[in-house]
N, C-alpha and C positions, 0 to 999 in steps of 0.2 A: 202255793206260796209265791208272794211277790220278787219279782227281781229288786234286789240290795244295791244301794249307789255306792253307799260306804257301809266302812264294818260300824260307823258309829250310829245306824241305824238300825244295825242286827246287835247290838251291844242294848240299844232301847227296849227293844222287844225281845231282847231274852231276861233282861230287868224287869219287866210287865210282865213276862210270866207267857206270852201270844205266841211265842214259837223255845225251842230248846235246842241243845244244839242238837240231839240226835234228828231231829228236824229239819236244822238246815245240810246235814248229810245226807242225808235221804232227796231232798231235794236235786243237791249237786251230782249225787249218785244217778237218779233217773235222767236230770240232762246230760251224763256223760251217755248213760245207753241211748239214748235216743237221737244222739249225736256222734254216735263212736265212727260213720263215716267220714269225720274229719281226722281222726289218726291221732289225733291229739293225746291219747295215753296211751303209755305202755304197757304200763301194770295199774290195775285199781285195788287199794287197801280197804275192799268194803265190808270186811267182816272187824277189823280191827279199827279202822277209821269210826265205826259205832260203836264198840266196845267202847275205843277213849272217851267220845262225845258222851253217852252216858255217867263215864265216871264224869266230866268236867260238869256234868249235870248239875252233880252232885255238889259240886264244891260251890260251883255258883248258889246253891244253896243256902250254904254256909258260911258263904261269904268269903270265900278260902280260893277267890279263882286268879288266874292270871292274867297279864292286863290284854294278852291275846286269846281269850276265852270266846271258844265260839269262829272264832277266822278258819276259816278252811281253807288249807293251802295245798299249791303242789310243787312238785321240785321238777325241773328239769333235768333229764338224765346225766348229769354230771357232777352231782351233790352227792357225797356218802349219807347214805341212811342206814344205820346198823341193823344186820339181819333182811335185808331187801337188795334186791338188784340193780345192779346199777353195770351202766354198758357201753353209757358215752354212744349210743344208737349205733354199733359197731358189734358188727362178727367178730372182731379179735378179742372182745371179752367177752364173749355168750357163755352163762352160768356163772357168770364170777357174782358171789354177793358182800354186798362191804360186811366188813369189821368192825367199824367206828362211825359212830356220825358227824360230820362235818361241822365246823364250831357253829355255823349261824343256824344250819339243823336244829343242834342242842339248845343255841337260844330262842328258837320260836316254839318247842317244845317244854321247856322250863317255864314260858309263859303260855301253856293251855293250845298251844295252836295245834289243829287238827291234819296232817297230814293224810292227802286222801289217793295221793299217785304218784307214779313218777310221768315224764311226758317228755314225748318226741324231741329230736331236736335234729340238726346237721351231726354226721360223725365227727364226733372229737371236736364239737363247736366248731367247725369250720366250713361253711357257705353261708350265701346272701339268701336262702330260696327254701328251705329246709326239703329240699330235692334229694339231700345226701345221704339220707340215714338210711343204715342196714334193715329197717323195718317198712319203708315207702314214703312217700310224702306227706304233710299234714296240709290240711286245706281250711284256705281261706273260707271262715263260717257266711263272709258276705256276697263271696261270689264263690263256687266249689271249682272253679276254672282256673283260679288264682292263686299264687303262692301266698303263705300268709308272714313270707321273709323270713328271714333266718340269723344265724345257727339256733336264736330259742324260739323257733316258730312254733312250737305245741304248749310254750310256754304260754304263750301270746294269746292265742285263738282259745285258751282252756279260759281265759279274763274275758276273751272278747264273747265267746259261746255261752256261759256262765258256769261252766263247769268246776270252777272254783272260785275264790271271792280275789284273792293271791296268788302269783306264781314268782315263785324266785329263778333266777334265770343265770346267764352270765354272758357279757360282754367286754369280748377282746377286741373289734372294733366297727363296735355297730351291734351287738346280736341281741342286746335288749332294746336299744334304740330305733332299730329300721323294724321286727316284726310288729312294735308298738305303733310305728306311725303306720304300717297295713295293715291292720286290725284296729284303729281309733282306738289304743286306751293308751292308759301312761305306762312308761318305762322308763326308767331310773338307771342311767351310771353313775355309781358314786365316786367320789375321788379315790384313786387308787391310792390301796394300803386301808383305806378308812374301815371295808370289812375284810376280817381275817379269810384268808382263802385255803386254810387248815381246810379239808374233804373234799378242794373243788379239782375237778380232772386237770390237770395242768396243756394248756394247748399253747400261749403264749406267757409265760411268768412274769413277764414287765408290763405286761397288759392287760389279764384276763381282772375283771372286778363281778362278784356277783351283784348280781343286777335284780330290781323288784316292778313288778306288773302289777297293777292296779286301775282301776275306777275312778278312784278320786286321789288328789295330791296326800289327803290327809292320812290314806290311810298308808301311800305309802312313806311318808314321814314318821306312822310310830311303826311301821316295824322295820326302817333303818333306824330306829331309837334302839330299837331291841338287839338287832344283829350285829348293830355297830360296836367296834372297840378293841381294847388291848385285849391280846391273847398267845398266851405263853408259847402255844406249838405253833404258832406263824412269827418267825423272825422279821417278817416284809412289814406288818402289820403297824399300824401307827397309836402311837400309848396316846393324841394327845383325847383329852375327855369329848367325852358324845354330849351333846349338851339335848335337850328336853326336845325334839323336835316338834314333836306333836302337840306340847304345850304353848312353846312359842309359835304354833301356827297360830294360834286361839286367841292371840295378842294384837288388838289394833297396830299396825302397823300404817300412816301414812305417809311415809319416805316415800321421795320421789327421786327415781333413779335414772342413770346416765346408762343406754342402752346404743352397741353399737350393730351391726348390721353390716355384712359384706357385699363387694359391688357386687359375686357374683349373682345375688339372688336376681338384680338387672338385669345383667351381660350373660350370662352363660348362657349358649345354645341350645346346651344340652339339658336346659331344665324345663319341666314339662309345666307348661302357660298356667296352667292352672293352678300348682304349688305355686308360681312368683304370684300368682294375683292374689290367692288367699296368705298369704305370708308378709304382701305388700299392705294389703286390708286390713291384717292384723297388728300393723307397723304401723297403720293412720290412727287406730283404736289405742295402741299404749302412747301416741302425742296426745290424743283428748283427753288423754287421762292426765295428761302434767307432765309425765316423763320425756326428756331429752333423749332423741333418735338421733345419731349421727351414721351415716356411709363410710367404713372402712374400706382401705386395701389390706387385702395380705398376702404378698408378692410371695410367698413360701409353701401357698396351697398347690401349685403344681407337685412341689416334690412331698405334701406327704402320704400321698397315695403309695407311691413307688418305695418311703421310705417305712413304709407298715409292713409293706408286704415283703419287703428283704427281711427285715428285725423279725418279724412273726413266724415269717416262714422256719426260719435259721432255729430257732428258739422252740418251734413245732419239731424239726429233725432231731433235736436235741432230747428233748421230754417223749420223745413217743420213742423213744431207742429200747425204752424198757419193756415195751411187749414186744417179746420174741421168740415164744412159744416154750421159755424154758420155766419158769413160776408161776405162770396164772395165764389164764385164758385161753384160746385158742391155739390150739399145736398142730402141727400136719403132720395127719399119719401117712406118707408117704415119703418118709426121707432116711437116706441112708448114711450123712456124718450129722455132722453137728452144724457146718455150713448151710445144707440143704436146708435143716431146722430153722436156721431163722430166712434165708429166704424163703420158703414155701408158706412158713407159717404167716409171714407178714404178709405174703403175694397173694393167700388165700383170704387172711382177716380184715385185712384192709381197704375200703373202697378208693376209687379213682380218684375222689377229689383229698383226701387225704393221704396218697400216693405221690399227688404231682405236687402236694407241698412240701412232704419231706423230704421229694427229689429237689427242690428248688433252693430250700435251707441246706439240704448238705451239699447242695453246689456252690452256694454263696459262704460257707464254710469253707469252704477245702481251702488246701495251700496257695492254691496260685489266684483265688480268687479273695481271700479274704481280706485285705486291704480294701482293694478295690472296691466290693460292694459294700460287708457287713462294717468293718471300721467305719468308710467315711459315711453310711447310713447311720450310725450310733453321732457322728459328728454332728449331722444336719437335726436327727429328732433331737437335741440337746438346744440345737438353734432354733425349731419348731416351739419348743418347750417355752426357750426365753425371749422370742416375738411375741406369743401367747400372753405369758406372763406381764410382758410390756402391755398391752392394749387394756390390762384388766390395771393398772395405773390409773387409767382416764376412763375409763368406764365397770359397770357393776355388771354389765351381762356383754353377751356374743348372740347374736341371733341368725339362724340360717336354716336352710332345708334339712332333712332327715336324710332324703334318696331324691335322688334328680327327677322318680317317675312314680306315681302309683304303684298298688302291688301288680308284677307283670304274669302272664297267663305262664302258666304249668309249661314246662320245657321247652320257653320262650329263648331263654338263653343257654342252655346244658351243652351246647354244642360248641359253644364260644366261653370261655374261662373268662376273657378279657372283658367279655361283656358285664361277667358277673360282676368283675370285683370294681368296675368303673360305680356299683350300683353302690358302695361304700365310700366313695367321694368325698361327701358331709358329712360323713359319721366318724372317721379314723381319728381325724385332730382331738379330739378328748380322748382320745387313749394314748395319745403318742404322745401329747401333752402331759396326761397323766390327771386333768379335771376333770368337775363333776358336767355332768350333761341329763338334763331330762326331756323326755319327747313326749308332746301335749296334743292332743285330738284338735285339729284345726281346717274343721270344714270336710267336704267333697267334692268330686270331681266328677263329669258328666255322666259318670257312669256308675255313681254311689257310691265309689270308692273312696276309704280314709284317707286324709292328706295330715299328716304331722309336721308339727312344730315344736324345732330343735332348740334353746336354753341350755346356755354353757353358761360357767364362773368360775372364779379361783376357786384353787384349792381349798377344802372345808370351807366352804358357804353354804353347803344343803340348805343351813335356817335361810339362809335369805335367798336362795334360789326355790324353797317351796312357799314362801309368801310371795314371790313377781309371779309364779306358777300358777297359783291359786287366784291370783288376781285375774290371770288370762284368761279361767278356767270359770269364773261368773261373770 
């Protein structure tokens, strides 16, 4: 069977009748084994992942299917899927299995979508590298030497390897956006609140949005059509209407748009020659085409590295307080009160790099420190927010790098924390901001590696951030 660009060419040829879906399961199923030295799954559903695909057979049949008939997807481990496990790539919940399935679960399920895994990722969504997780690393399918980034790196490389056609992911500041530009495919943050985050593991709650992996812009336009919306058990969640994405991609659109660009893709030292030149390249490509390029400053990029990782971290100590070996997961049988219980059980369940975050947030909590850091960090992201918001006045997009570097070689940085999280740079300001951002396959570097290209906009633009997307993308 041929490799799929989009699902709207596995929707043709399952209309002709030339492939079905149990077809294209079987398919994604033997490149998962034939590929399983990239780590990319944790669990495969291949006895019930065919099951469903033959009912949906049927329905396509009869005409009775959904408008995700035939998509095979996978969840990264931080998605409820009822009756399956799920673990957040972390010892502290081995054998826990959800309950409930996750609201946007249930909406690509309601529409036929095939669930075929769950897949690696950072524990508890948090690293640059997907170095972290309780199961080992996942590897870059272009180089096996190389991180394929993180925290949804097995989300990433299961699009970029072909192991699925989808992966939904989640990104708290960067973690669909940076494995997306190390593995050339697309990754999608959407505006936060836009999907309900009803089943998604909680690591940052003002931040964390799930996030979609794809091949083409289009395909990830319908199934934020699908996942997107009001939803009764997320309070955060935004009622206003989802409007047709996928249809309005399909819409001549010839607007010509007002695109701005920061000095640092110029001046900064720290970014590797070859993202500014393919990013400058692709800067000279959107002026032939008519659009307006102008050069920003934004004198507020220093601090919101510094102010992610105070709010995330604080807000990580806070949500991860509930595994404590006394309800669910992981308990250490070596303890003699109830003290001992939850330290041991956390000091046993929990890896290092999700250790020294919730030491760092309940430091920036405490009493004597909480002005100081967490307050006036909640001050500046508020100021982050309404600079952001100012720019998108005079202009329709934001453009900038992904990661300062290529994907970097396996335990390149594990040694150095600060290394890591400098690799988040470009990626935080839409989470801190709180808009959407998608990362577009743009070009290689001497060494055949992905270089991405980052697309931000205001709040609820998706339509008109996957038509400048799609534009870039022919």
């Amino acid at each position: 069977m041929r490799t799929y660009a989009s699902f709207r060419e596995i929707q043709n040829d399952l209309q002709l009748g030339t492939i079905t879906c149990q077809d294209l399961v079987r398919y994604h199923l033997n490149n998962i084994k034939a590929k399983a030295h990239l780590n990319a799954f944790l669990s495969v559903y291949e006895d019930e992942a065919l099951t469903r695909a033959a009912a949906i057979d049927i329905k396509i049949k009869e005409g009775k299917a959904g408008k995700l008939a035939g998509l095979v997807v996978g969840l990264k481990d931080v998605l409820a899927y009822q009756d399956h496990p799920l673990q957040a790539s972390s010892k502290i919940l081995e054998g826990f299995v959800s309950q409930f399935n996750a609201t946007a679960v249930q909406r690509l399920l309601d529409q036929d979508a095939i669930i075929i895994g769950r897949q690696n990722c950072d524990e508890f969504a948090m690293g640059s590298s997907n170095e972290n997780s309780a199961f080992g690393p996942v590897l870059n399918d272009v180089d096996n030497m190389r991180v394929p980034g993180g925290s949804s790196g097995g989300s990433a490389v299961a699009v970029q390897a072909d192991l699925c056609q989808v992966s939904l992911g989640s990104d708290t500041g960067g973690s669909v956006r940076q494995p997306a530009a190390f593995c050339g495919v697309i990754g999608l943050k959407p505006t936060y609140s836009r999907i309900s985050r009803f089943g998604l593991i909680a690591y940052g709650s003002s931040f964390d949005c799930i996030g979609i992996f794809a091949k083409s812009v289009e395909d990830v336009a319908l199934v934020l059509e699908v996942i997107a919306g009001a939803d009764e058990l997320d309070s955060t969640v935004s009622r206003k209407p989802v409007p047709a994405y996928s249809e309005d991609l399909q819409k001549p659109n010839g607007r010509l748009y007002k695109v701005a660009y920061i000095r640092e893709i110029e001046d900064a030292t720290g970014l590797q020659p070859e993202i500014r030149d393919c990013i400058l390249s692709k800067i000279d490509d959107i002026k032939s085409g008519g659009h307006t390029v102008e050069m920003i400053d934004f004198p507020l990029m220093e601090y919101v590295l510094p102010t992610y990782y105070i709010l995330a971290t604080a807000e990580a100590s806070s949500n991860l307080s509930r595994y404590d070996g006394v309800r669910y997961g992981h308990r250490s049988s070596e303890v003699t009160d109830l003290n001992s219980l939850y330290k041991k059980s956390r000091s046993e369940g929990f890896g290092k790099e999700v250790e020294r975050r919730i030491l760092l947030g309940t430091f920036v909590l405490s009493a004597s420190y909480y002005d100081a850091y967490y307050t006036k960090a909640q001050k500046v992201r508020r100021i982050i927010r309404e600079k952001t918001k100012e720019i998108f006045k005079q202009y329709d997009f934001i453009i900038m790098p992904i990661t300062p570097t290529t994907a970097f070689k396996l335990g390149e940085h594990t040694d150095n924390p600060l290394e890591m999280y400098l690799a988040d740079l470009f990626s935080v300001q839409a989470n801190v901001a709180g808009v959407p951002a998608i990362a577009l396959p743009c070009g290689k570097d001497k060494l055949g590696l992905p270089i991405g290209l980052q697309v931000i906009a205001d709040d609820f633009e998706e339509s008109k951030l996957f038509h400048f997307s799609n534009s870039l993308m022919n």
